[in-house]
PAGUMI-674913 format. One line per field, with one value per residue (C-alpha): residue number from 0; residue in three letters; z, y, x. Coordinates in nm, 3 decimals, padded with zeros to 5 digits. Each point is the difference from the previous one (the first is absolute). Layout:
BEGIN
resi: [NUM; ...]
resn: [ALA; ...]
up: [Z; ...]
north: [Y; ...]
east: [X; ...]
This chain:
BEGIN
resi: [0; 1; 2; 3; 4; 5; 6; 7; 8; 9; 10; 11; 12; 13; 14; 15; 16; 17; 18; 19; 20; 21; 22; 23; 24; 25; 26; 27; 28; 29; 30; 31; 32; 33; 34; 35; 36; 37; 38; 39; 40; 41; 42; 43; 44; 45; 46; 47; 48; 49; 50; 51; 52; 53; 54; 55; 56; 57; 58; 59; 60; 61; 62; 63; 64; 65; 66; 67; 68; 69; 70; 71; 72; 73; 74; 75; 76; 77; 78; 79; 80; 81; 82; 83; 84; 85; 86; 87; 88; 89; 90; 91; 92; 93; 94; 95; 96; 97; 98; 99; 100; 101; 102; 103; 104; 105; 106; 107; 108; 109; 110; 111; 112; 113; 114; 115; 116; 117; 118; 119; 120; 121; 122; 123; 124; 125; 126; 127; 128; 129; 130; 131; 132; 133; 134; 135; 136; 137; 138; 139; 140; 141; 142; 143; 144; 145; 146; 147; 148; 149; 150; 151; 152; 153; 154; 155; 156; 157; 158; 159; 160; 161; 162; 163; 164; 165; 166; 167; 168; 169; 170; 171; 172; 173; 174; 175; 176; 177; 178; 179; 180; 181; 182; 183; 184; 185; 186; 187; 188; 189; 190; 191; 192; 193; 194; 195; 196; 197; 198; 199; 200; 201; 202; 203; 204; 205; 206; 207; 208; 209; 210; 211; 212; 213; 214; 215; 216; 217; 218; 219; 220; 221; 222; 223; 224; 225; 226; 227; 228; 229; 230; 231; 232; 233; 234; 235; 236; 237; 238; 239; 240; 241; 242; 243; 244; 245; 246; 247; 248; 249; 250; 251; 252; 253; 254; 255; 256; 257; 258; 259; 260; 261; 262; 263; 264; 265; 266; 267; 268; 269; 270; 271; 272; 273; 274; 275; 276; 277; 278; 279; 280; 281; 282; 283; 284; 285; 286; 287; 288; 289; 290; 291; 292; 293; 294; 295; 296; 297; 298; 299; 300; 301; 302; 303; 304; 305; 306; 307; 308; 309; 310; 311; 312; 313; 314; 315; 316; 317; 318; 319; 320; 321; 322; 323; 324; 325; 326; 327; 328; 329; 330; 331; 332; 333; 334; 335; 336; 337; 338; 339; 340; 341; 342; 343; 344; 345; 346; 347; 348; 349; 350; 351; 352; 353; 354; 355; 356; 357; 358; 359; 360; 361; 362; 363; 364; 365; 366; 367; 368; 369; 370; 371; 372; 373; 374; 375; 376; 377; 378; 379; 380; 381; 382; 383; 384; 385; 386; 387; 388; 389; 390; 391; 392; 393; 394; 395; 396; 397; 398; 399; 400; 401; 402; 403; 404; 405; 406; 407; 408; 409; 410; 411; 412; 413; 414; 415; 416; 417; 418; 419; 420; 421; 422; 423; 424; 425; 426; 427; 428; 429; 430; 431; 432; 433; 434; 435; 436; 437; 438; 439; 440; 441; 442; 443; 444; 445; 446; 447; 448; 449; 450; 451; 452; 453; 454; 455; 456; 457; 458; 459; 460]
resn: [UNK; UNK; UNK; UNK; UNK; UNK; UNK; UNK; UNK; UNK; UNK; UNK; UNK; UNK; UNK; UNK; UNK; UNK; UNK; UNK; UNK; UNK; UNK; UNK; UNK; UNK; UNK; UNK; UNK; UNK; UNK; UNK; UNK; UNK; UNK; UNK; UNK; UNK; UNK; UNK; UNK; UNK; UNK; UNK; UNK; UNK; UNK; UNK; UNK; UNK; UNK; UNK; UNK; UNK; UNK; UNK; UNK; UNK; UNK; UNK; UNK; UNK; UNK; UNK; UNK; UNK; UNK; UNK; UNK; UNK; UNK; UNK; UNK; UNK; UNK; UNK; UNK; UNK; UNK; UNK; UNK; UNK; UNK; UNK; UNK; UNK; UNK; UNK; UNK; UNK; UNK; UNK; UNK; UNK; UNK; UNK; UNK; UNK; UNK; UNK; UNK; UNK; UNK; UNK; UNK; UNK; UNK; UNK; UNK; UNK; UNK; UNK; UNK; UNK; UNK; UNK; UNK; UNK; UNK; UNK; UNK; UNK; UNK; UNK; UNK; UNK; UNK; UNK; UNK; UNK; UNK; UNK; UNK; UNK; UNK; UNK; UNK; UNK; UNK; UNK; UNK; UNK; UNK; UNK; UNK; UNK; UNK; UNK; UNK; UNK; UNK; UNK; UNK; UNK; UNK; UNK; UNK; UNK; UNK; UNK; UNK; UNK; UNK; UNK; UNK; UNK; UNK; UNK; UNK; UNK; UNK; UNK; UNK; UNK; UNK; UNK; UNK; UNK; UNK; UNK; UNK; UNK; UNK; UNK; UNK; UNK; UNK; UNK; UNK; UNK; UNK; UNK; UNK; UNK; UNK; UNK; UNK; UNK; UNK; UNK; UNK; UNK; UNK; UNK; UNK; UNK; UNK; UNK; UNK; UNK; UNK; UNK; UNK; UNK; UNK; UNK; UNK; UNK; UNK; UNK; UNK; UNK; UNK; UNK; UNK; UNK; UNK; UNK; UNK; UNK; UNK; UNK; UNK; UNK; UNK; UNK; UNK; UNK; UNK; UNK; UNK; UNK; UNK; UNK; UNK; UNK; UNK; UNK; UNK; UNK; UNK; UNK; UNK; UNK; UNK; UNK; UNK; UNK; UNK; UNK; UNK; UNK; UNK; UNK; UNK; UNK; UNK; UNK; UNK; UNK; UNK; UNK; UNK; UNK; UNK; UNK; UNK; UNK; UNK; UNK; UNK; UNK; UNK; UNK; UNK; UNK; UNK; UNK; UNK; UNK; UNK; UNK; UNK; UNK; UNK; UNK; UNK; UNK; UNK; UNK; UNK; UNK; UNK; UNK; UNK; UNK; UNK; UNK; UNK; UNK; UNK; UNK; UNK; UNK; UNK; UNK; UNK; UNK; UNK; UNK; UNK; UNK; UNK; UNK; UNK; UNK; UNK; UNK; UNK; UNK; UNK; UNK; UNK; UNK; UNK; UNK; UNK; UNK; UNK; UNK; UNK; UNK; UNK; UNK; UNK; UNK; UNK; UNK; UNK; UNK; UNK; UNK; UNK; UNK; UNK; UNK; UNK; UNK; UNK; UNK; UNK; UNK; UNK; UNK; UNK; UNK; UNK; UNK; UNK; UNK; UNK; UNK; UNK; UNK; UNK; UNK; UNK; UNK; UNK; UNK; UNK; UNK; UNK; UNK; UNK; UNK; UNK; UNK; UNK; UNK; UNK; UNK; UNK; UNK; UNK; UNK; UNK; UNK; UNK; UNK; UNK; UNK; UNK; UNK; UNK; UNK; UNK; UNK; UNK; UNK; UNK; UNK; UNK; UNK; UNK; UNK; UNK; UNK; UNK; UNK; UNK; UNK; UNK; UNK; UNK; UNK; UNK; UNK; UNK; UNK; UNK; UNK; UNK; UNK; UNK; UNK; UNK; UNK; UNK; UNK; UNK; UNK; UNK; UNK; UNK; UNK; UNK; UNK; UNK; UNK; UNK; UNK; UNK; UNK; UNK; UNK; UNK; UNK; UNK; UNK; UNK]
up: [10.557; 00.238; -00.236; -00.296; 00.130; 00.127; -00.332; -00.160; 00.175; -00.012; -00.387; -00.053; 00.329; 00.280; -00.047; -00.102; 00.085; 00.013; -00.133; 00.290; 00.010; 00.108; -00.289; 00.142; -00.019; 00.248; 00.096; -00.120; 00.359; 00.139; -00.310; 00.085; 00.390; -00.051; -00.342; 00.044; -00.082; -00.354; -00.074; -00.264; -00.084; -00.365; -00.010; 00.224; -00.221; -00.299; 00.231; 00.070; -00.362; -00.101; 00.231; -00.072; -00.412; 00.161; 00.202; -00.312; -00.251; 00.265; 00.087; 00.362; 00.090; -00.185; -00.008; -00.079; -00.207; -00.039; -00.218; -00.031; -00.097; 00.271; 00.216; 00.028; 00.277; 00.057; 00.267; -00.008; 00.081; 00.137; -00.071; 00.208; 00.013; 00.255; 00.237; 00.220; 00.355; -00.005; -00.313; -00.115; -00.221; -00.075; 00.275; 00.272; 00.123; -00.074; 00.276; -00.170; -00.223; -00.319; -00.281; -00.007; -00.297; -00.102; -00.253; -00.195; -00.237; -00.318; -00.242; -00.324; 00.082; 00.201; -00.127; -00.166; 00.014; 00.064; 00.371; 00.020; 00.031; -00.373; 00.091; -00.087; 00.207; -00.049; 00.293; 00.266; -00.171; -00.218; -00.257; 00.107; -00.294; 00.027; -00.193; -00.010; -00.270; -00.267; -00.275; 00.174; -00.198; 00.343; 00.195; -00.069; 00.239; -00.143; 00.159; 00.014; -00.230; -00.248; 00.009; -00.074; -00.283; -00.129; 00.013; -00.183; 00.293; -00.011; -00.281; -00.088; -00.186; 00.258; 00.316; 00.215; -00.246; -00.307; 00.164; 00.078; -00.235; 00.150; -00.111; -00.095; -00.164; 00.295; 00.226; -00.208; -00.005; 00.359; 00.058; -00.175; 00.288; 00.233; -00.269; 00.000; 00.386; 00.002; -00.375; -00.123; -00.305; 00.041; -00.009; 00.236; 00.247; -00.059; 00.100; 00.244; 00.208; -00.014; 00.132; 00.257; 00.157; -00.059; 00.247; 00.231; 00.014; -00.005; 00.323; 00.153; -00.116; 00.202; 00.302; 00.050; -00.146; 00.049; 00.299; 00.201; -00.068; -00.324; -00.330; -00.285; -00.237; 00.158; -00.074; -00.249; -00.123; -00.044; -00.193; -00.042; 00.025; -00.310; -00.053; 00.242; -00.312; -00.240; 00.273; 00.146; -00.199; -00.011; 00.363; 00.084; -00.259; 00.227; 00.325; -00.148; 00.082; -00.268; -00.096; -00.046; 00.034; -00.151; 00.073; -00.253; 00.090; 00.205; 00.006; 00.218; 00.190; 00.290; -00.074; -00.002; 00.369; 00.163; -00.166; 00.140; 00.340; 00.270; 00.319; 00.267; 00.364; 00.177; 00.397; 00.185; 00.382; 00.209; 00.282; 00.020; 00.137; 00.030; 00.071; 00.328; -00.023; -00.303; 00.081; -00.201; 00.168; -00.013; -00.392; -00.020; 00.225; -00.226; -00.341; 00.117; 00.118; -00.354; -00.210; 00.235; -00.074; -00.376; -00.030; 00.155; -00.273; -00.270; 00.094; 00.001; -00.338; -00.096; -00.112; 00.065; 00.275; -00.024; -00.344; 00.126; 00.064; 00.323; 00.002; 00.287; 00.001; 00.221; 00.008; 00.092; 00.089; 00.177; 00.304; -00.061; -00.332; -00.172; -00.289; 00.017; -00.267; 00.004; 00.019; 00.027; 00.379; 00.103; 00.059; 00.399; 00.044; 00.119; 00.211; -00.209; 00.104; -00.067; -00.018; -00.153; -00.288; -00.031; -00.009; -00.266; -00.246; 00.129; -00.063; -00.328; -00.163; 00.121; -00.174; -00.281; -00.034; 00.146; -00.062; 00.369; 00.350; 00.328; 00.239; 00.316; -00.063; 00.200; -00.151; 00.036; -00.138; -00.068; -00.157; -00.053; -00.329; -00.142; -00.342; -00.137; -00.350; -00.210; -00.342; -00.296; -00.308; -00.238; -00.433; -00.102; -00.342; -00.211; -00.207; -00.337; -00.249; -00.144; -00.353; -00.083; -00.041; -00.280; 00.074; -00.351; -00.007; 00.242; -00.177; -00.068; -00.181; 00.093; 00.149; 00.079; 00.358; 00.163; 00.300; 00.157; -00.307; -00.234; -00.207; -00.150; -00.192; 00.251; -00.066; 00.101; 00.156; 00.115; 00.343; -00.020; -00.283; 00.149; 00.117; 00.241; -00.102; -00.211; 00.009; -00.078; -00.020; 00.054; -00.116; -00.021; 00.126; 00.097; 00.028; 00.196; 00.127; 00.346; -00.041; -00.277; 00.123; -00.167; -00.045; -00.046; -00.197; 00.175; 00.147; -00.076; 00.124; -00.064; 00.099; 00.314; 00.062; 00.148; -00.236; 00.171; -00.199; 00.169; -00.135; 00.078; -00.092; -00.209; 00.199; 00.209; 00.442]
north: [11.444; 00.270; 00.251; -00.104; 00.050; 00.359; 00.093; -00.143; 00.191; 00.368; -00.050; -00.097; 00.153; -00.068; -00.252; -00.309; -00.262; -00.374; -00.340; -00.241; -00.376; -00.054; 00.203; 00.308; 00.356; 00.145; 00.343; 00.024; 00.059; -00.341; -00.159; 00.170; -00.125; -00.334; -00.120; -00.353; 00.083; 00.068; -00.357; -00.127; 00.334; -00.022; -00.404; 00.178; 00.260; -00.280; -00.217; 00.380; 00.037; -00.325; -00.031; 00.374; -00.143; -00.319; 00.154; 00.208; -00.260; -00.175; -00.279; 00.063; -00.337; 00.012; -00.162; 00.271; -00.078; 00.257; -00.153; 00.252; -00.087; -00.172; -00.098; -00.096; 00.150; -00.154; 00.035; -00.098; 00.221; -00.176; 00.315; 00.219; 00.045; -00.233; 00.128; -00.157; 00.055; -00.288; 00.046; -00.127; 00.170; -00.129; -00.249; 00.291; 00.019; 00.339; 00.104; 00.272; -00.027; -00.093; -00.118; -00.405; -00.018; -00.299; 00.052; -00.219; 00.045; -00.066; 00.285; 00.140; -00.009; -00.311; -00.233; -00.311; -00.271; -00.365; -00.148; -00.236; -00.295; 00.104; 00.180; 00.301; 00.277; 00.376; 00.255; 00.094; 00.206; 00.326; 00.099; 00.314; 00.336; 00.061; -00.290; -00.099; -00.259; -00.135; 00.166; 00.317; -00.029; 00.021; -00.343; -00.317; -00.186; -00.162; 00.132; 00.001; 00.284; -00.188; -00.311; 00.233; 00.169; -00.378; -00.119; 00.306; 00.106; 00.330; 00.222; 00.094; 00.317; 00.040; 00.059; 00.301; 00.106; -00.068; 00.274; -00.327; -00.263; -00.291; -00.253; -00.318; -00.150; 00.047; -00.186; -00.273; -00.083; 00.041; -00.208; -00.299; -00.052; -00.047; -00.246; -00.230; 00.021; -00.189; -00.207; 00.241; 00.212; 00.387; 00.005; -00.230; 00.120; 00.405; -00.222; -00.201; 00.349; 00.125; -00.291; 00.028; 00.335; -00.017; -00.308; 00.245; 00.214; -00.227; -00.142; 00.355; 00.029; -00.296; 00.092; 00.302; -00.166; -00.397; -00.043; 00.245; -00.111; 00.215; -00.167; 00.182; -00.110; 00.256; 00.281; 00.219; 00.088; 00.293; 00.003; 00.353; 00.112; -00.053; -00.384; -00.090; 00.030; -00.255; -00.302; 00.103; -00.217; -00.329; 00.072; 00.028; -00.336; -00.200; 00.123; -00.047; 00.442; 00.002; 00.384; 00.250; 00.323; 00.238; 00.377; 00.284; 00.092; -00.303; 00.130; 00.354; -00.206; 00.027; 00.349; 00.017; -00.161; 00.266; 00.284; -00.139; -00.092; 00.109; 00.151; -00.305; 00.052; -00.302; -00.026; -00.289; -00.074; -00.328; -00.127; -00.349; -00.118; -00.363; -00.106; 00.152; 00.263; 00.139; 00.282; 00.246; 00.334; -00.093; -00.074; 00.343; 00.212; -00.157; 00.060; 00.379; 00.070; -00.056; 00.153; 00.320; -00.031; -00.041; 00.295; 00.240; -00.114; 00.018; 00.374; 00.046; -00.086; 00.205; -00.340; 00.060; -00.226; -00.039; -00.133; -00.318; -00.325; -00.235; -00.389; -00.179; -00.349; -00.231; -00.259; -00.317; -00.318; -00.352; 00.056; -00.084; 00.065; 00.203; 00.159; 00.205; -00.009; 00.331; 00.008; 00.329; 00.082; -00.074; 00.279; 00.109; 00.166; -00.250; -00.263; -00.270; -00.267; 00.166; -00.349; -00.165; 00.228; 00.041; -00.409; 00.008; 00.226; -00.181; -00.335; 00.100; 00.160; -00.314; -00.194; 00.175; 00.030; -00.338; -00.251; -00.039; 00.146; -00.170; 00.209; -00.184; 00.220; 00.312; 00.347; 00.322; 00.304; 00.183; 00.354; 00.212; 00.211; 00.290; 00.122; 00.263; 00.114; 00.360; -00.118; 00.208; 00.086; -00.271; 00.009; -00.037; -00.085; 00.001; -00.357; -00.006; -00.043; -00.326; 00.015; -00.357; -00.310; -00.007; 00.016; 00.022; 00.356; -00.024; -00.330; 00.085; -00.312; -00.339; -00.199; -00.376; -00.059; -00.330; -00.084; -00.367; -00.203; 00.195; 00.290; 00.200; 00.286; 00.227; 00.354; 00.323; 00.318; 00.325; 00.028; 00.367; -00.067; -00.223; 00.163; -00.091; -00.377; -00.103; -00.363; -00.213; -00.342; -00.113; -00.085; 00.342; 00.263; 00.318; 00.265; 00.298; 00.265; -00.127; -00.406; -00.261; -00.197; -00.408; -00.141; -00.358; -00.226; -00.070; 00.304; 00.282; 00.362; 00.365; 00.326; 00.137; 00.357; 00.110; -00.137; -00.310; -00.319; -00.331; -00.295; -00.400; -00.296; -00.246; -00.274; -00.133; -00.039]
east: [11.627; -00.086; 00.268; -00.150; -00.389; 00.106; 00.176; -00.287; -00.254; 00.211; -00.004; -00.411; -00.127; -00.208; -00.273; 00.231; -00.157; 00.210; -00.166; 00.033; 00.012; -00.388; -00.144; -00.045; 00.208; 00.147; 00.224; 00.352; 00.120; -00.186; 00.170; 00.329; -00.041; -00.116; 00.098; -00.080; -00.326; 00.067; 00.240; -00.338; -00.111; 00.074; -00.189; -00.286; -00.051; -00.067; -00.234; -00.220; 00.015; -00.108; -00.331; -00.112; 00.010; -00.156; -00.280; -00.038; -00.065; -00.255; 00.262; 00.084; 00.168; 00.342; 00.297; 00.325; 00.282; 00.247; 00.317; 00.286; 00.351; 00.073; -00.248; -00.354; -00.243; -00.311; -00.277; -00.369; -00.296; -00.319; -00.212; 00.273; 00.358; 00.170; 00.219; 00.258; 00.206; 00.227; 00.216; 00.340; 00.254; 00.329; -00.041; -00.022; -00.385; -00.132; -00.316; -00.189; -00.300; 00.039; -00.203; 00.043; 00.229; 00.218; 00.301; 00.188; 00.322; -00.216; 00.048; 00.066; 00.345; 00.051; 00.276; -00.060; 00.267; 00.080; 00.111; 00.276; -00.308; -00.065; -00.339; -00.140; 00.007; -00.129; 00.052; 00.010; 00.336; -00.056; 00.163; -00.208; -00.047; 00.409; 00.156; -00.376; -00.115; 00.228; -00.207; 00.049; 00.329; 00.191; -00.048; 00.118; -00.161; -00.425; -00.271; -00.393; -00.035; 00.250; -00.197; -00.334; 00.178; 00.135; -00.351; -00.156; -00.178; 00.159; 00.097; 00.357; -00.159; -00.303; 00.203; -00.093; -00.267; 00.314; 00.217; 00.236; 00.153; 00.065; 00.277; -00.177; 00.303; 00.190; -00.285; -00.009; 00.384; 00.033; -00.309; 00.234; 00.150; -00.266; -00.114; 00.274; -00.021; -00.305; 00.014; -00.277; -00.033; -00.034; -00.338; -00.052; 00.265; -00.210; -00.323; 00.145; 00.094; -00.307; -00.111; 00.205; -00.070; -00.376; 00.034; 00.213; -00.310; -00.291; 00.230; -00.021; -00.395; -00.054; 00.166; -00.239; -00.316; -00.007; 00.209; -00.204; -00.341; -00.065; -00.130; 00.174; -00.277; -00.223; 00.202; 00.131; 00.362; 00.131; 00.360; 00.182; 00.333; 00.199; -00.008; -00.318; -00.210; 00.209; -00.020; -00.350; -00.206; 00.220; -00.001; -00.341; -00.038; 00.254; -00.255; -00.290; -00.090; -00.257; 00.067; 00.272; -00.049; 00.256; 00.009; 00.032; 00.351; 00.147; 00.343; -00.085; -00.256; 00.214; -00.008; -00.364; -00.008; 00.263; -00.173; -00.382; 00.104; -00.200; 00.151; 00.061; 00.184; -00.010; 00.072; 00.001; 00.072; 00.137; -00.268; 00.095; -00.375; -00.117; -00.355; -00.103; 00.234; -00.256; -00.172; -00.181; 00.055; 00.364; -00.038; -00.198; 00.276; 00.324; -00.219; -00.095; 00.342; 00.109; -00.274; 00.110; 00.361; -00.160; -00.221; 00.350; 00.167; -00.237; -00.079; 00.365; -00.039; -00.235; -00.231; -00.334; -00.057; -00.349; 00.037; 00.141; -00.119; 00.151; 00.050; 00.056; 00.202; 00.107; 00.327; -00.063; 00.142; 00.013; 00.178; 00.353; 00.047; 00.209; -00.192; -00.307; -00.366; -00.114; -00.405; -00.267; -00.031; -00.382; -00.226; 00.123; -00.372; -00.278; -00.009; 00.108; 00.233; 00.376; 00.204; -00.251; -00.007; 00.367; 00.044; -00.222; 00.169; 00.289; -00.112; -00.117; 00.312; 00.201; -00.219; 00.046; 00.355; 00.103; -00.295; -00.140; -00.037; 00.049; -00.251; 00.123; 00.349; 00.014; 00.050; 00.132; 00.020; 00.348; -00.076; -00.318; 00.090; -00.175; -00.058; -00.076; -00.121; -00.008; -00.134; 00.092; -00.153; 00.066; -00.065; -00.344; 00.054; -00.311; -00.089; 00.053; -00.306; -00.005; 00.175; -00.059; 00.160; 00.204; 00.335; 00.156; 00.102; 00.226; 00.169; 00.369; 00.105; 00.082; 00.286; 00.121; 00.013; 00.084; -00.248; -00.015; -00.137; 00.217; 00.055; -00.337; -00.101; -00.103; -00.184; 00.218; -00.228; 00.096; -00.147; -00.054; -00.213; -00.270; -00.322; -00.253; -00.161; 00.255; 00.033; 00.326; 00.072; 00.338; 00.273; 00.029; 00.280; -00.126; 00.324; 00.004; 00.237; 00.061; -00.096; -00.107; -00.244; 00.000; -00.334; 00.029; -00.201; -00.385; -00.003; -00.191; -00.136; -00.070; 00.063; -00.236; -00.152; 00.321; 00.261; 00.070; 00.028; -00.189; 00.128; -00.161; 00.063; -00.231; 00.178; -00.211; 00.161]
């Protein structure tokens, strides 16, 4: 990695900067040094991306789904992007930050087939873009993209903005097999997948919502990448999220993130202090020693140092544990009660991510960490005027598409066509270069100020 950053930076220049893992940039030559930092990069970008078009649209607590061709990333945002210490990748833990992101093998690509136990199984297996889906006239092996294009969902002349053809015959006799695997028809074997890995993701959208004390009901989802958008909705139905939010261009939204990301350094320092052992001047030295190794480097950099902003956290623990909650470090100025106020952040992110607190547990704290933040200019895109609600112009035809009660006539648009306050009502496909985003049946929505499209459900949660 180091050869490739250099050769990289001889042919663009000085001033590359590297997306890292906790949604921040940083120098080529850190990146080069300490690549570790950059093992989510590409999934951090897409989480940056996501709650800049969040905060945008006035919906700050978000839910990101980001479904590629072979994997899902998703990570919830409480009005901020979560970060993380205590990682694990490939079954090695990985201790740097890192935005809290949880992946599972449910993509575009994954695999469908039947186990020996005569069950249906999609994933976690790829057939990834090289054989890649059967109708990519290379594959042989069904996957989710074949059972979208069996159901309709997708359109063999539509693909990549109708610069692709894809081979529905050749889904459709593959998908046979499947079928007779489980005594269904075709249809019901493409539905029957899709069922599948949408219960592979609402699984993952649970794990980082439900099981750590968030409801997903208050929250909003946003799908990109190239399939998010076709199994956001039935998604958010299945969790009861009771809107979708879908971003102009969810395929480069990852994109979006890298190219918006702020400047982050983050430093951090073992102290390995229990309760009496806490002591504010000794907080105050450790922190100061850092921001001054900080402020070297950034003038090294030629960052303009006074331009940044410092955060102070703390890691924290019951005493004889093996895993750490990171909470903000209490103000060290005053004469407040140090111990006192760290149990209490404590106390309250335990409570939070396990369901309860015992206070009569002693604590300690493990590292101080320190960082630091360069923000950089970021889009101001200017809202659209309101053009009005009628959608029609942008109406491209109409297609049969099979959904769960069956097959319907559902309305074709051309995304780029829709202008601000245009309303649809699905079933309705709306195609695009980079995505085609299904809107099922009782749901509905329109196109925002900034190109978005917020869909809800009439369902009632």
């Amino acid at each position: 990695m180091a050869r490739y950053l250099s050769q990289l930076e001889r042919a663009l220049g000085r001033g590359l900067r590297i997306m890292q893992s906790s949604g921040g940039s940083i120098t080529a030559s850190l990146a080069a040094d300490q690549p570790v930092r950059t093992i989510l990069s590409g999934p951090a970008g897409g989480v940056v991306g996501a709650f800049y078009t969040g905060m945008q649209a006035g919906y700050p607590d978000i839910i990101t789904l980001d479904m590629g061709g072979t994997s899902t990333d998703v990570s919830l945002c409480p009005g901020r992007i979560k970060e993380t210490t205590s990682a694990t990748l490939g079954g090695y833990p990985v201790s740097v930050p890192m935005i809290e992101i949880h992946t599972v093998g449910a993509g575009g690509g994954s695999i469908a087939r039947v186990d020996s136990g005569g069950a249906l199984v999609v994933g976690p297996q790829s057939a990834g873009a090289e054989p890649g889906p059967a109708c990519y006239g290379r594959g042989d092996r069904i996957t989710v993209t074949d059972a979208n294009l069996t159901l309709g969902r997708l359109r063999a002349d539509g693909f990549l903005g109708g610069r692709m053809t894809l081979d529905r015959e050749r889904a459709e006799a593959l998908m046979i097999d499947v079928a007779a695997g489980i005594g269904a028809s075709v249809t019901d074997a493409a539905l029957g997948i899709i069922r599948v890995v949408n219960s592979n993701m609402e699984r993952a959208i649970r794990s980082i919502s439900l099981e750590r004390g968030y409801d997903p009901r208050e929250f909003t989802l946003v799908p990109f990448g190239g399939a998010g958008p076709m199994h956001a909705c039935e998604l958010a139905g299945e969790l009861g999220i009771p809107r979708v939010l879908v971003p102009s261009h969810p395929g480069i939204l990852s994109a979006l993130g890298v190219a918006i990301a702020d400047v982050v350094k983050d430093y951090s320092r073992t102290v390995m202090l229990r309760g009496g052992d806490l002591d504010k001047i000794r907080l105050e030295e450790e922190f100061h020693g850092m921001e001054q190794q900080a402020r070297a480097e950034l003038m090294d950099e030629a960052l303009p140092v006074d331009s940044m902003t410092a955060r102070r956290f703390i890691d924290v623990r019951y005493v004889g544990q093996s895993f750490e909650l990171t909470v903000d470090c209490p103000s060290l100025s005053g004469r407040g009660d140090l111990r006192r106020s760290i149990s209490r952040e404590f106390y309250a992110a335990h409570l939070q991510r396990f369901g309860y607190a015992d206070r009569a547990l002693p604590i300690e704290v493990v590292n101080l960490r320190l960082k630091l933040e360069l923000p950089v200019d970021k889009p101001q895109l200017e809202p659209s005027p309101f053009a009005g609600a009628d959608a029609a112009h942008a109406a491209i035809g109409a297609t049969e598409v099979v959904f769960a009660d069956g097959p319907m006539v559902t309305t074709l648009y051309d995304r780029g066509g829709l202008e601000t306050g245009n309303q649809i009502a699905g079933p309705a496909l709306l195609l695009q270069l980079d995505t085609t985003i299904v809107v099922p049946p009782g749901w509905q929505g329109y196109v925002d100020a900034f190109g978005n499209l917020l869909l809800e459900t009439a369902e009632p949660h």
